[in-house]
Backbone as XML, in Angstrom:
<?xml version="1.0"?>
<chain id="A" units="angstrom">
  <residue number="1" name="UNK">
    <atom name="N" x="-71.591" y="26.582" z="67.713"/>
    <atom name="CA" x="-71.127" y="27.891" z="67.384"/>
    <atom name="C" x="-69.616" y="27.939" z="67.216"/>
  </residue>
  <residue number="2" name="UNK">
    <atom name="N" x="-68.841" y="26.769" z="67.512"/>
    <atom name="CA" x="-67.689" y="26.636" z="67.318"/>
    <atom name="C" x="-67.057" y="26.849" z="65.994"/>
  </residue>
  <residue number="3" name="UNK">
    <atom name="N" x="-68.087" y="26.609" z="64.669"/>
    <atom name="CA" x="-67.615" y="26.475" z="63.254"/>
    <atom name="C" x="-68.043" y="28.110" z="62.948"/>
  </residue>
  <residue number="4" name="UNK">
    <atom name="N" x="-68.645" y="28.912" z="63.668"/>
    <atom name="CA" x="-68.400" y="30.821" z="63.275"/>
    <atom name="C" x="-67.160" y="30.988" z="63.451"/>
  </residue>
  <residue number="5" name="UNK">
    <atom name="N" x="-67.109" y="32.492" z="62.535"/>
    <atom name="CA" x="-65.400" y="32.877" z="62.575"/>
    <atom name="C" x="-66.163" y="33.896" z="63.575"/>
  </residue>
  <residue number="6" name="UNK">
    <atom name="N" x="-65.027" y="34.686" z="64.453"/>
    <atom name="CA" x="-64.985" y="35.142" z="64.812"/>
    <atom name="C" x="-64.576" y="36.686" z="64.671"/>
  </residue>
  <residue number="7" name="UNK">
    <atom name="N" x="-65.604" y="37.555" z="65.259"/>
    <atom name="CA" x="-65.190" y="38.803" z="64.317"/>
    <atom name="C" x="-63.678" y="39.708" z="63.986"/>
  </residue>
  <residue number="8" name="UNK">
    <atom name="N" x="-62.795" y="39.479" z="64.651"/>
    <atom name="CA" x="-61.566" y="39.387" z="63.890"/>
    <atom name="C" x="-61.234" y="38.703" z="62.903"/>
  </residue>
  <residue number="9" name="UNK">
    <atom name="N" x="-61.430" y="37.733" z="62.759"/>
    <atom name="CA" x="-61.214" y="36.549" z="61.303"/>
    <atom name="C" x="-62.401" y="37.710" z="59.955"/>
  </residue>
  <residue number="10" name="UNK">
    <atom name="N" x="-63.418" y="37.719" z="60.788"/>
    <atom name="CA" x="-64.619" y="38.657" z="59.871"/>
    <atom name="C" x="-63.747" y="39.538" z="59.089"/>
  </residue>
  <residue number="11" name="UNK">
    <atom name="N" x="-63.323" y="39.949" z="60.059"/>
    <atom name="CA" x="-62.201" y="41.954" z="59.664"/>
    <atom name="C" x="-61.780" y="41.201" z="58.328"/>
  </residue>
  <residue number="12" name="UNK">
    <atom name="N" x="-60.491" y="40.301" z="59.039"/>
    <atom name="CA" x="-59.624" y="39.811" z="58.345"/>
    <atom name="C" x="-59.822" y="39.472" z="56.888"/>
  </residue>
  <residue number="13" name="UNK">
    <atom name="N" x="-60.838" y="38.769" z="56.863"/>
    <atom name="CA" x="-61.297" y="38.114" z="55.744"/>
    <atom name="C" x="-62.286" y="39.302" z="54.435"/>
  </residue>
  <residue number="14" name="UNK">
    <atom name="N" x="-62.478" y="40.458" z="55.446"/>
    <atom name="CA" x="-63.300" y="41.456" z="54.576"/>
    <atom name="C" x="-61.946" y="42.363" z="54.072"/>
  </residue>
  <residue number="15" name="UNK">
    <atom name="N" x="-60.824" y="42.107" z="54.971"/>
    <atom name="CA" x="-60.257" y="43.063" z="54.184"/>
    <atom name="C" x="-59.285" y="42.484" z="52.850"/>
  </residue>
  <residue number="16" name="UNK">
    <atom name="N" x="-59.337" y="41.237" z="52.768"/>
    <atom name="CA" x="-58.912" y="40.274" z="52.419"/>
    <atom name="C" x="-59.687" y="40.652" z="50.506"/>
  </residue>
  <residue number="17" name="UNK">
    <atom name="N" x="-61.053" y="40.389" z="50.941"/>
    <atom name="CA" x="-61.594" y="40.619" z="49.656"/>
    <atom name="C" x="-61.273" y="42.334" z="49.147"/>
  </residue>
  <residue number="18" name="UNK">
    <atom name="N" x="-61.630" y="43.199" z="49.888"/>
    <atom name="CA" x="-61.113" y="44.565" z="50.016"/>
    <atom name="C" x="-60.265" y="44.683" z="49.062"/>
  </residue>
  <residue number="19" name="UNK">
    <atom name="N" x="-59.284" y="44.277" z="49.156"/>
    <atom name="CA" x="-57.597" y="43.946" z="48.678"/>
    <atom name="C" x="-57.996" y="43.403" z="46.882"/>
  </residue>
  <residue number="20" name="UNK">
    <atom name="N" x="-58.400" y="42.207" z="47.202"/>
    <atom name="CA" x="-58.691" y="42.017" z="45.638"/>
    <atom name="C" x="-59.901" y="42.459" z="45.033"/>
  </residue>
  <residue number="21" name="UNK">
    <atom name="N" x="-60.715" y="42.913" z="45.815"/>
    <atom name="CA" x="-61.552" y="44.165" z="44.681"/>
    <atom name="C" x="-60.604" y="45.160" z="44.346"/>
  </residue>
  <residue number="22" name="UNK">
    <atom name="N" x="-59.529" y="45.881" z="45.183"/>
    <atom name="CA" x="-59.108" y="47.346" z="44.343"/>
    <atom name="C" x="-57.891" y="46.504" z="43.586"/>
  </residue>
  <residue number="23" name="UNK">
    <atom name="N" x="-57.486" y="45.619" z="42.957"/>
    <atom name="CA" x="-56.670" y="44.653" z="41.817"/>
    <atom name="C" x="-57.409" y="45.194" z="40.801"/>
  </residue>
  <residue number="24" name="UNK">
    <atom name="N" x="-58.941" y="44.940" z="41.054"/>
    <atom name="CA" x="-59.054" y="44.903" z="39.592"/>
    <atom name="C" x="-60.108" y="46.268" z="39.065"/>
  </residue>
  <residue number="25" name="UNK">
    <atom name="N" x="-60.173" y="46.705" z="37.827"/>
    <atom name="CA" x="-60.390" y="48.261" z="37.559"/>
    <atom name="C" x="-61.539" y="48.228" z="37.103"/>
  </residue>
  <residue number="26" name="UNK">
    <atom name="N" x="-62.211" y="49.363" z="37.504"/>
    <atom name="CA" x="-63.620" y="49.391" z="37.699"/>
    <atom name="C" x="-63.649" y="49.030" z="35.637"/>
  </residue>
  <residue number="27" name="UNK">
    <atom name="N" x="-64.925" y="49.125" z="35.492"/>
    <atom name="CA" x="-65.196" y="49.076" z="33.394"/>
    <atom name="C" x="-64.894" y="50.201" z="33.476"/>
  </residue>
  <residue number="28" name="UNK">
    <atom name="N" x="-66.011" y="51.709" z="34.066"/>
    <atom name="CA" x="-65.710" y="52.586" z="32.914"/>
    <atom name="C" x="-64.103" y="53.223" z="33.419"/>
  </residue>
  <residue number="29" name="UNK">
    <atom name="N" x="-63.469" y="52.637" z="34.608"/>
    <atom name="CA" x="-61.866" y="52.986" z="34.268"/>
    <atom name="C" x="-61.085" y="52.258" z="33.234"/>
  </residue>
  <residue number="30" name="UNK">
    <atom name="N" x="-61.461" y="51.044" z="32.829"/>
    <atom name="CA" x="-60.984" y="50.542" z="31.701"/>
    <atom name="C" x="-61.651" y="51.110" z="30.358"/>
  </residue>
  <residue number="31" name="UNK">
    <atom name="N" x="-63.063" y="50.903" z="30.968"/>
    <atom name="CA" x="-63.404" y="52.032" z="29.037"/>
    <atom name="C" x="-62.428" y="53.127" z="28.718"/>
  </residue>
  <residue number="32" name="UNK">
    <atom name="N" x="-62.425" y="54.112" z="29.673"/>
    <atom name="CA" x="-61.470" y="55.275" z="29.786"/>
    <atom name="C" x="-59.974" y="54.863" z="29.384"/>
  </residue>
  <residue number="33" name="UNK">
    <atom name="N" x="-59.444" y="54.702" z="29.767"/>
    <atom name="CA" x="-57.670" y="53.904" z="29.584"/>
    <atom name="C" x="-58.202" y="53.348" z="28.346"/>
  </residue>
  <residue number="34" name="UNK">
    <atom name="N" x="-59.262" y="52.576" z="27.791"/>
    <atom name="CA" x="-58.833" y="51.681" z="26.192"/>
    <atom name="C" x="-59.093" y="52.783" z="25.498"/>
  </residue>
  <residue number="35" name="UNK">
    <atom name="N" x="-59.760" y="54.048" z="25.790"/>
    <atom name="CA" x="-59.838" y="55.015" z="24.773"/>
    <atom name="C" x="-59.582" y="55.837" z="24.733"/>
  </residue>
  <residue number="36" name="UNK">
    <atom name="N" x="-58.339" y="55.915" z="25.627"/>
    <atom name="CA" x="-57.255" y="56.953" z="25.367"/>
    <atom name="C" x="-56.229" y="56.119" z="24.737"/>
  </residue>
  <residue number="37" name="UNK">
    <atom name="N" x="-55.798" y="55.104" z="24.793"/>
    <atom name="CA" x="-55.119" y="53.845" z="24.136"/>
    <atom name="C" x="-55.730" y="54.029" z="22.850"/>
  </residue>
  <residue number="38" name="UNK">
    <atom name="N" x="-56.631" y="53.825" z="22.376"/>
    <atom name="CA" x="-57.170" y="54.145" z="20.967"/>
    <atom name="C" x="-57.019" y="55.329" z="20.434"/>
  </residue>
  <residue number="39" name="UNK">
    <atom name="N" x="-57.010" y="56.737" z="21.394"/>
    <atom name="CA" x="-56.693" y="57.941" z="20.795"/>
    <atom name="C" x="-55.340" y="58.679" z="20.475"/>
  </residue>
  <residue number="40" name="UNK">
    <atom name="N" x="-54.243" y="57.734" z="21.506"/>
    <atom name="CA" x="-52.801" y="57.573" z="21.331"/>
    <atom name="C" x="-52.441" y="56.745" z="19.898"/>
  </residue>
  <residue number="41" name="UNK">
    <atom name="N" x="-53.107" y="55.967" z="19.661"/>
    <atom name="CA" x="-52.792" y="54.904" z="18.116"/>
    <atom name="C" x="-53.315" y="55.966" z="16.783"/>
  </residue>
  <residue number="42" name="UNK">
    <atom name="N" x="-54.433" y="56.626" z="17.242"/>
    <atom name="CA" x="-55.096" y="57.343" z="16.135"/>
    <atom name="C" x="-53.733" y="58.513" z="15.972"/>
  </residue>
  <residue number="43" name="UNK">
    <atom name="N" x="-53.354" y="59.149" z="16.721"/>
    <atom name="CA" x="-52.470" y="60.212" z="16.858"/>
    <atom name="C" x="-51.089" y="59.761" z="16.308"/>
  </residue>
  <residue number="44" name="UNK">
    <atom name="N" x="-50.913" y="58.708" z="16.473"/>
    <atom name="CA" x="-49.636" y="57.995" z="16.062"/>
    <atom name="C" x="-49.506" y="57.957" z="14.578"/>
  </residue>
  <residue number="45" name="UNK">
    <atom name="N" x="-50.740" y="57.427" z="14.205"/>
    <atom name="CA" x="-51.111" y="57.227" z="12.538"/>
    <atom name="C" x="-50.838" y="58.081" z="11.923"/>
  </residue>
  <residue number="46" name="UNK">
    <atom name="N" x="-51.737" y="59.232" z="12.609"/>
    <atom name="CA" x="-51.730" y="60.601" z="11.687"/>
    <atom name="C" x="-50.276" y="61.501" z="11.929"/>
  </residue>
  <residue number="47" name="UNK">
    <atom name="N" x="-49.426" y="60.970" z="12.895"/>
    <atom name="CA" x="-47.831" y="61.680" z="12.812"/>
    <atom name="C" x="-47.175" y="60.927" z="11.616"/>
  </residue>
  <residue number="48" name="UNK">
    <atom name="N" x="-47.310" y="59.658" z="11.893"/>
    <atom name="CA" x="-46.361" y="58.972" z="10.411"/>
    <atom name="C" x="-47.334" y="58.886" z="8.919"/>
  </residue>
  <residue number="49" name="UNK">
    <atom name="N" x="-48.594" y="59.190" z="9.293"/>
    <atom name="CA" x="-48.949" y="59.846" z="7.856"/>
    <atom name="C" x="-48.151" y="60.452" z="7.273"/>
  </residue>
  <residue number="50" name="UNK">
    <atom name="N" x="-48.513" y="62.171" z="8.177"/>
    <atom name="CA" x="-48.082" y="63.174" z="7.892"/>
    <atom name="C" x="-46.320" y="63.162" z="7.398"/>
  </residue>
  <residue number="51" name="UNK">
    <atom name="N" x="-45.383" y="62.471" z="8.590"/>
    <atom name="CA" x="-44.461" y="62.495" z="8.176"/>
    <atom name="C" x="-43.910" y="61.711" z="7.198"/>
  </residue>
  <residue number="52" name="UNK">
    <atom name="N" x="-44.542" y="60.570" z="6.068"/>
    <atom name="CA" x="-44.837" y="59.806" z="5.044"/>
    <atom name="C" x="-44.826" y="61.168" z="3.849"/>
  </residue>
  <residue number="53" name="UNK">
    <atom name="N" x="-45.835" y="61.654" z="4.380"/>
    <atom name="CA" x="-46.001" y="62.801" z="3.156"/>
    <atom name="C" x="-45.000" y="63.699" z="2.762"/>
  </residue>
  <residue number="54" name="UNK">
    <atom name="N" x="-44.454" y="64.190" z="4.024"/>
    <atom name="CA" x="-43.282" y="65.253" z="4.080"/>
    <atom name="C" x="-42.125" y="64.958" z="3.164"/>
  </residue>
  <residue number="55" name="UNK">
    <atom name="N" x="-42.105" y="63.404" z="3.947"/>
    <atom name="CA" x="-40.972" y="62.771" z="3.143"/>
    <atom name="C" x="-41.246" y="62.365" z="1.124"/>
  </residue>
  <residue number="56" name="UNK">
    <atom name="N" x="-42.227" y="62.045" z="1.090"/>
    <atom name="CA" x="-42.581" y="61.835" z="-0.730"/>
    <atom name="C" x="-42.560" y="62.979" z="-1.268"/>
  </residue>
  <residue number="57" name="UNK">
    <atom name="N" x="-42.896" y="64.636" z="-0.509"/>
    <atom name="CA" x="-42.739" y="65.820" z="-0.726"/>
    <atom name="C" x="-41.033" y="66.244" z="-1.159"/>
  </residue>
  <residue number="58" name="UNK">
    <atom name="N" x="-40.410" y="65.626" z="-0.204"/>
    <atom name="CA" x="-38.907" y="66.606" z="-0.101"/>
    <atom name="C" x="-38.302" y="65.327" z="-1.297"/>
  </residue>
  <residue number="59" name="UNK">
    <atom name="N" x="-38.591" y="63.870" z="-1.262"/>
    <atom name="CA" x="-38.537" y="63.267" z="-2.534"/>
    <atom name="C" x="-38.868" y="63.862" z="-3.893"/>
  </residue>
  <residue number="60" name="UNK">
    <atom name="N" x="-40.136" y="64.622" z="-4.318"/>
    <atom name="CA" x="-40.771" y="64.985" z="-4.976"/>
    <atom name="C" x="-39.798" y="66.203" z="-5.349"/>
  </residue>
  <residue number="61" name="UNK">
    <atom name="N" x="-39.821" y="67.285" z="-4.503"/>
    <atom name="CA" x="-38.882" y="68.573" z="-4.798"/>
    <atom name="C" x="-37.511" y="68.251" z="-5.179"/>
  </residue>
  <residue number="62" name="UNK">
    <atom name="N" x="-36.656" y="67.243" z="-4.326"/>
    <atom name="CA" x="-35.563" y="66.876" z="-4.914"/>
    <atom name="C" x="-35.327" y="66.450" z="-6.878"/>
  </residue>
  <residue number="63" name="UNK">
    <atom name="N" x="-36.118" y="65.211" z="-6.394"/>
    <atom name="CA" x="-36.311" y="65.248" z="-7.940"/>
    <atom name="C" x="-36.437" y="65.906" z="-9.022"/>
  </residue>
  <residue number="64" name="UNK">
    <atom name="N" x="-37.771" y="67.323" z="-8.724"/>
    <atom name="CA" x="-37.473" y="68.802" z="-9.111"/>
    <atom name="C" x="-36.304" y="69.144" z="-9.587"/>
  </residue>
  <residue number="65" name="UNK">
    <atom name="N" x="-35.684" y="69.091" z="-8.557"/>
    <atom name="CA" x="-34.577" y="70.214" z="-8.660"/>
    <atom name="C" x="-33.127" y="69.619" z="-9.471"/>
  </residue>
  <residue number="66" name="UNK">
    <atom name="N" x="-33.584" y="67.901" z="-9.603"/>
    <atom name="CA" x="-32.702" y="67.504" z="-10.188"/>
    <atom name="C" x="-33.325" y="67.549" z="-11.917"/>
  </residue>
  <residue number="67" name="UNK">
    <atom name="N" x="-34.402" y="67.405" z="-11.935"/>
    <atom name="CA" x="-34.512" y="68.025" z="-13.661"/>
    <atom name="C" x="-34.477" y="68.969" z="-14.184"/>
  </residue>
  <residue number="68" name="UNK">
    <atom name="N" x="-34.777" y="69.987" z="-13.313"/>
    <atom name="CA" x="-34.050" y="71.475" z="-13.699"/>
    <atom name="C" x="-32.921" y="71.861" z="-13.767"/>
  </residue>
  <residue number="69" name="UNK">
    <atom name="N" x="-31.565" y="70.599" z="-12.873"/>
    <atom name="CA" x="-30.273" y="71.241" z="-13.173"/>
    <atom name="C" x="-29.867" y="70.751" z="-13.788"/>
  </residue>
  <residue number="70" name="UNK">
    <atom name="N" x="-30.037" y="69.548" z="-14.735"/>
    <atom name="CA" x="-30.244" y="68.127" z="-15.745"/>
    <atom name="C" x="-30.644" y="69.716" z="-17.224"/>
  </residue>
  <residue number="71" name="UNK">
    <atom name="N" x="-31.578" y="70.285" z="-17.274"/>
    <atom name="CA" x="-32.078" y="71.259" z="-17.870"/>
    <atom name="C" x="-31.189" y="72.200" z="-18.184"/>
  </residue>
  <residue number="72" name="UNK">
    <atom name="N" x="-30.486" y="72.701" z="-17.124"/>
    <atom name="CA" x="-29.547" y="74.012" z="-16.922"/>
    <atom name="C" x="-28.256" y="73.376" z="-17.370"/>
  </residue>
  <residue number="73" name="UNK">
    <atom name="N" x="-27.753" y="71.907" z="-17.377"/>
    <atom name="CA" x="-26.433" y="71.464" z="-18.330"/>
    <atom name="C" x="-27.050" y="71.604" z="-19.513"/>
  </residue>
  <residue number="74" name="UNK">
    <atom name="N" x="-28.136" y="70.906" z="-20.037"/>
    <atom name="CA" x="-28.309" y="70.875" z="-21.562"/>
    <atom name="C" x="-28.122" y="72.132" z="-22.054"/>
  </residue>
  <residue number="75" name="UNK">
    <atom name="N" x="-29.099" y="73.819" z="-21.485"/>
    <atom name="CA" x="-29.120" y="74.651" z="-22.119"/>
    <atom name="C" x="-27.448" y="74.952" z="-22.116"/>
  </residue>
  <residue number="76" name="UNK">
    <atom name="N" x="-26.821" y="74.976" z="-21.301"/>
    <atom name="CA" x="-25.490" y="75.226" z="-20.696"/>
    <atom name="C" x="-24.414" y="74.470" z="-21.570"/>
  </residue>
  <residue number="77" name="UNK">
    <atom name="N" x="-24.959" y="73.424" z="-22.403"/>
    <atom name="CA" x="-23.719" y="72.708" z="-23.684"/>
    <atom name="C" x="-24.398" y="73.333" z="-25.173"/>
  </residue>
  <residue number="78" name="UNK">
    <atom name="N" x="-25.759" y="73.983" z="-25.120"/>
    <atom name="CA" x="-26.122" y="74.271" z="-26.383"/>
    <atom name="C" x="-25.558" y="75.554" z="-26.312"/>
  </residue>
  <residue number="79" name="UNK">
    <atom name="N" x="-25.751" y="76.421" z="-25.003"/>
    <atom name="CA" x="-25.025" y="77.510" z="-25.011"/>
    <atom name="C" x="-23.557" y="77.580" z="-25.459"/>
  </residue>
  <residue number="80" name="UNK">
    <atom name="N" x="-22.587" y="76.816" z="-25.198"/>
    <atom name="CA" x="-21.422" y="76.428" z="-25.376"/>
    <atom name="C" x="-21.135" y="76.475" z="-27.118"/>
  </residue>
  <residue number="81" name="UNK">
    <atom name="N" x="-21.780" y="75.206" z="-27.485"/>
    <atom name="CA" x="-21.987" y="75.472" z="-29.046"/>
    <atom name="C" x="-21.922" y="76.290" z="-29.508"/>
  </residue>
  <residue number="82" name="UNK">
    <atom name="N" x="-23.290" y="77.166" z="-29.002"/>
    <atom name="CA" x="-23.494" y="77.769" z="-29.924"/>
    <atom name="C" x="-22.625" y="79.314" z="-29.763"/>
  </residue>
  <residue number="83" name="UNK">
    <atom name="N" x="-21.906" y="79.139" z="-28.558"/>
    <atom name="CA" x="-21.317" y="80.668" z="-28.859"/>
    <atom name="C" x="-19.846" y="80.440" z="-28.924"/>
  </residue>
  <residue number="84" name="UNK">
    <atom name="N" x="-19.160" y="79.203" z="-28.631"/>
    <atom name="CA" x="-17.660" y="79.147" z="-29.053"/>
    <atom name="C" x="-17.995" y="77.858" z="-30.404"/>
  </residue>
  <residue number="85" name="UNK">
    <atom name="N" x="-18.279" y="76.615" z="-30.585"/>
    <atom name="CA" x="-17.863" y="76.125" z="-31.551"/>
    <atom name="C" x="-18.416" y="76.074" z="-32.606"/>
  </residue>
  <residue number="86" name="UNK">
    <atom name="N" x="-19.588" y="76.643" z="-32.629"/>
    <atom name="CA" x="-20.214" y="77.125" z="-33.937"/>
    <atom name="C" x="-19.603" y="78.237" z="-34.601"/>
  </residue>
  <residue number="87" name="UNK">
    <atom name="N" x="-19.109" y="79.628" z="-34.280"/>
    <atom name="CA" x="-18.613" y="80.551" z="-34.214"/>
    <atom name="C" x="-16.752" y="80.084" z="-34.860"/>
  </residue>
  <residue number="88" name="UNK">
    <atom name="N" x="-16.335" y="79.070" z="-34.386"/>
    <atom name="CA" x="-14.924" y="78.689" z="-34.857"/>
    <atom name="C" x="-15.054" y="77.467" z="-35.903"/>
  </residue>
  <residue number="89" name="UNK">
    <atom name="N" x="-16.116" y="77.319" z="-36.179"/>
    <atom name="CA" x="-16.295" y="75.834" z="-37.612"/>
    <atom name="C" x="-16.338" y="76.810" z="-38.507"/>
  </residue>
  <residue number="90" name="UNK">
    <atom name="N" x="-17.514" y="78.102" z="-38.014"/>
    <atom name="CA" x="-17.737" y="78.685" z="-39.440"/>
    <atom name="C" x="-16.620" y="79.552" z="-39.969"/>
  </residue>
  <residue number="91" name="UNK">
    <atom name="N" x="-15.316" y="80.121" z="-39.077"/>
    <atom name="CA" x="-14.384" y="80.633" z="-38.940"/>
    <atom name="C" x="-13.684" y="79.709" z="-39.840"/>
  </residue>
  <residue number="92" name="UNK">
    <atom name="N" x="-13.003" y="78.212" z="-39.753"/>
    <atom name="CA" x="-12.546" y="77.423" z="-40.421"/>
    <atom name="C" x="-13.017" y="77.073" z="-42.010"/>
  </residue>
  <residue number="93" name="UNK">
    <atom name="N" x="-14.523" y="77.241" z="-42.003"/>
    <atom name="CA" x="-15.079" y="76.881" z="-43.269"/>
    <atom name="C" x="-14.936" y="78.304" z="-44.247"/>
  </residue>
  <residue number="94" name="UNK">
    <atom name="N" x="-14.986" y="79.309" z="-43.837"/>
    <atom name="CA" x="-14.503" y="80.809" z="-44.145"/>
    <atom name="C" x="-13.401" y="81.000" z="-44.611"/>
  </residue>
  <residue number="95" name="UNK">
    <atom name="N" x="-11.967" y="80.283" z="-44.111"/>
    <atom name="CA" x="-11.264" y="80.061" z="-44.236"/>
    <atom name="C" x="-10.665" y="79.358" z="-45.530"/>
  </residue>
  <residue number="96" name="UNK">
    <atom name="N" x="-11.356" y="77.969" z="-45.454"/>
    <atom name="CA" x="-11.209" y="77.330" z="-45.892"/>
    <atom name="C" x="-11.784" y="77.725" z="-47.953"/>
  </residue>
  <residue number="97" name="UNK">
    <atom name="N" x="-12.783" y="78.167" z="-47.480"/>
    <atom name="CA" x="-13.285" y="78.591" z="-48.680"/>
    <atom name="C" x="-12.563" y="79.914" z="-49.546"/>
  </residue>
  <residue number="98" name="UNK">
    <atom name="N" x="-12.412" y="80.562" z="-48.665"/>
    <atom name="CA" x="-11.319" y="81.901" z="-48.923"/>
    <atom name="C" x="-9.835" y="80.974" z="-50.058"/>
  </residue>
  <residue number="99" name="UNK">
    <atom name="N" x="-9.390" y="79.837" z="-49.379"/>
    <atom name="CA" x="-8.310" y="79.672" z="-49.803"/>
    <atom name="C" x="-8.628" y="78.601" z="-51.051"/>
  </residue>
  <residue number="100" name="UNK">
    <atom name="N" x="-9.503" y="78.159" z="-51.060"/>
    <atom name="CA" x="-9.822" y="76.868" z="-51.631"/>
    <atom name="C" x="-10.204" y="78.133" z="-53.346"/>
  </residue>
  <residue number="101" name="UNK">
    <atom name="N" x="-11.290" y="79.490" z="-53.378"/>
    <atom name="CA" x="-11.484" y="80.357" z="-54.189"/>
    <atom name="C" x="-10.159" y="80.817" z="-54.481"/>
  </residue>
  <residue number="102" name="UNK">
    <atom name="N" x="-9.194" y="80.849" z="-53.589"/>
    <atom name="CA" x="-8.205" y="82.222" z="-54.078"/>
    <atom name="C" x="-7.158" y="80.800" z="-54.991"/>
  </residue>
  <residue number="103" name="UNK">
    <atom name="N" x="-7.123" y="79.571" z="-54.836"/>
    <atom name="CA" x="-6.485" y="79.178" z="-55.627"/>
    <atom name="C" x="-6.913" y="78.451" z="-56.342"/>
  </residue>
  <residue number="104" name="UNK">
    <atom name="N" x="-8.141" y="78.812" z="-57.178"/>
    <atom name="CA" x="-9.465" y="78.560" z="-58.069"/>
    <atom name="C" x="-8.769" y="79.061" z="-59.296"/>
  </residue>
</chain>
């Protein structure tokens, strides 16, 4: 009977295992934790989706807004034309014809 432990060593040794059973995590506490881990990645995705989109959006409108003011010079030099230097050619050619007849 010399090679029994003795029930202190018993304790000892149960609490021993004790110890490294609570190390390691039950499954469904690990099922739980990997699928909130999976529902944190899903959530992640769909923020830099979303903010992917926002951004090709405010790309998109910029661009907008740069062919409409691309738009607003063109009308803005035909306007020009057409109300100062069209207005002073035909002034010159008026002119020109006036003097070119009167010494006909």
């Amino acid at each position: 009977m010399a090679d029994e432990p003795t029930t202190g060593e018993l304790w000892r040794l149960m609490q021993q295992i004790s110890t490294r059973l609570d190390r390691f995590a039950a499954p469904d506490v690990y099922q739980f934790q990997h699928q909130q881990l999976v529902n944190e990645i899903s959530e992640l995705r769909a923020e830099i989706a979303a903010m992917q989109h926002a951004a090709e959006e405010k790309e998109r409108r910029v661009d907008e807004e740069r062919r409409a003011a691309e738009a607003r010079r063109q009308q803005d030099r035909r306007m020009v034309f057409t109300a100062l230097v069209a207005p002073v050619l035909l002034l010159f050619l008026q002119v020109y014809l006036t003097a070119r007849g009167a010494g006909a």
